[in-house]
C-alpha positions in Angstrom: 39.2 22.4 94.6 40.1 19.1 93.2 39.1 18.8 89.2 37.0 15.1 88.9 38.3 12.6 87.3 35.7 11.5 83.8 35.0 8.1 83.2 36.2 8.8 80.2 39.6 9.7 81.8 39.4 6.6 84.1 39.1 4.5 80.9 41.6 5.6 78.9 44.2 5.1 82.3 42.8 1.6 82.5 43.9 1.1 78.3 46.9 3.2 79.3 47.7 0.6 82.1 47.1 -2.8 80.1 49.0 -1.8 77.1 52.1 -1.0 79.5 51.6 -4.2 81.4 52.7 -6.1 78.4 55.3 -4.0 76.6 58.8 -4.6 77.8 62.3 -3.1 77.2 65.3 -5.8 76.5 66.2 -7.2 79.9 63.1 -6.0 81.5 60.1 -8.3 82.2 56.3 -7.5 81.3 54.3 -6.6 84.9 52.0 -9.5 83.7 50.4 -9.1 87.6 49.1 -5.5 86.5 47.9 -6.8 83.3 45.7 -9.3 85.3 44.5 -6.8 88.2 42.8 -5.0 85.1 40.2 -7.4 84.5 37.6 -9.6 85.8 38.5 -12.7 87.2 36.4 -14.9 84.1 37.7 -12.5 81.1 38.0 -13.8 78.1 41.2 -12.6 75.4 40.2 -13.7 71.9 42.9 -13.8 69.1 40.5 -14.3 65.7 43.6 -13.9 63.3 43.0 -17.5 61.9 40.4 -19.8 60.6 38.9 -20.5 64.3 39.0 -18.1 67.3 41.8 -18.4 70.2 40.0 -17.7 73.3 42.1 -17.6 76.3 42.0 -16.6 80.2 43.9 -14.2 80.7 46.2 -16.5 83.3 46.4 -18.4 79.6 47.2 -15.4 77.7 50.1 -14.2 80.2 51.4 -17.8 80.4 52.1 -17.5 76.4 53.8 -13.9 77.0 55.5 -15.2 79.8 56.5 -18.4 77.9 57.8 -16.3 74.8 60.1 -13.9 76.8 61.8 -16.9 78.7 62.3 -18.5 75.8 64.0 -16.0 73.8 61.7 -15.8 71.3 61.0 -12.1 72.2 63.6 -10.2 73.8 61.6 -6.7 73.7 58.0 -6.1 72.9 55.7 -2.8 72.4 52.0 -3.0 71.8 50.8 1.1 72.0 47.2 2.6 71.1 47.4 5.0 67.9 43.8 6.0 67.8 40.5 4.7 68.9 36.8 5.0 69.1 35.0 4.9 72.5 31.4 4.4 73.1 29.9 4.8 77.1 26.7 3.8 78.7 26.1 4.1 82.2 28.6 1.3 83.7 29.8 -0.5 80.5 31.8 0.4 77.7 33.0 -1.0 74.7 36.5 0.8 72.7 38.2 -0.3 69.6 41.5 0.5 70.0 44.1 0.5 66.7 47.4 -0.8 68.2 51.1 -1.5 66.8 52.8 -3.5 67.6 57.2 -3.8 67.9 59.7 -6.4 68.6 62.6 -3.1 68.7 61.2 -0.5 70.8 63.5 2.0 68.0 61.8 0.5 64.6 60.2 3.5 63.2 57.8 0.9 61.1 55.7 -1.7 63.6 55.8 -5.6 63.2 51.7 -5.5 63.2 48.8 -3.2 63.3 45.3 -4.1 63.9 42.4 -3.2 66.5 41.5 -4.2 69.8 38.1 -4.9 70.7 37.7 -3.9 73.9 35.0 -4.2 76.5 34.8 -2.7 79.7 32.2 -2.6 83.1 32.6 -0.3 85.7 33.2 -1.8 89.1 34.5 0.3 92.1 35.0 3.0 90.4 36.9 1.3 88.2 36.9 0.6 84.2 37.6 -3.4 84.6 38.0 -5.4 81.0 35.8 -8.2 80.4 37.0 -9.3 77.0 39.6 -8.3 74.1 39.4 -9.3 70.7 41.8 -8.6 67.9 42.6 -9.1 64.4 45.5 -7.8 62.2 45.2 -6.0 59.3 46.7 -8.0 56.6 46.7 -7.1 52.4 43.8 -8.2 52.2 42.2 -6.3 55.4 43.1 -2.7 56.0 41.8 -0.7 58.6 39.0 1.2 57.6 39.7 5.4 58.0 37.3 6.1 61.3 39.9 4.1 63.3 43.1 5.4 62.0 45.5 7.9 63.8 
C-alpha cells in the first residue's frame, strides 16, 4: 500500500523545487521555466531590502536572473533553505524560510542570509506560490533565534 503524500510534504517539494529553479552551477543555466510553473500566473516577488519595496512579476524577476547570468555578472549562484517555520490552514499556507545565499557553490561562508516570506494556496493538489518577500539580515538586523538552523 502506497504511504500518502502530506501537504506538508507537498509543500516543502514545492520550496524544494523553487529554490533549485534558480541556483545554478558555472556554465549551467537556472531552469527559470520551473521557477515560473510554481506559481500563479499574477504572483507577486517583493525585494524590501531598501527604502521602498521592489515588487516584481515573476516574468520580471526571471528577466533580472536571466539578465545577470548573460551578462557575467553572476557566473554561479545558490540560494538554499537552512531552517523555517510553516503555518497551514485548509488550502493556504504561509512559510518563512531563512535562506543563503552563494556566488561559489564551494564558499563555506554565504554572500547573504535572510528570510523568505512565503505564501502558498493549494490548487490541484498542488502548493502554488502567490507571493515572496525577503529581506537580508544586515548589522543592524539579525535574524531572530525561532528561524535559525
Amino acid at each position: 500500500m502506497a504511504k500518502k503524500v502530506t501537504d506538508l510534504q507537498l509543500l516543502n517539494h514545492t520550496v524544494k523545487e523553487l529554490y533549485a529553479s534558480i541556483s545554478f552551477e558555472k556554465g549551467r543555466k537556472p531552469d527559470l521555466a520551473k521557477m515560473k510553473s510554481l506559481f500563479i500566473p499574477d504572483a507577486k516577488l517583493v525585494n524590501n531590502n531598501g527604502d521602498r519595496p521592489v515588487v516584481l512579476t515573476v516574468d520580471q524577476f526571471r528577466a533580472v536572473h536571466l539578465d545577470r547570468l548573460l551578462s557575467g555578472i553572476i557566473m554561479s549562484f545558490e540560494e538554499k533553505e537552512v531552517a523555517h517555520v510553516t503555518e497551514m490552514f485548509g488550502k493556504i499556507a504561509h512559510r518563512f524560510s531563512t535562506y543563503e545565499t552563494r556566488f561559489d557553490l564551494a564558499d563555506p561562508r554565504p554572500f547573504r542570509v535572510g528570510i523568505n516570506s512565503f505564501q502558498f494556496v493549494k490548487q490541484g493538489g498542488r502548493w502554488l506560490v502567490t507571493s515572496i518577500v525577503w529581506n537580508d539580515q544586515t548589522e543592524r538586523l539579525k535574524i531572530p533565534r525561532k528561524y535559525r538552523k
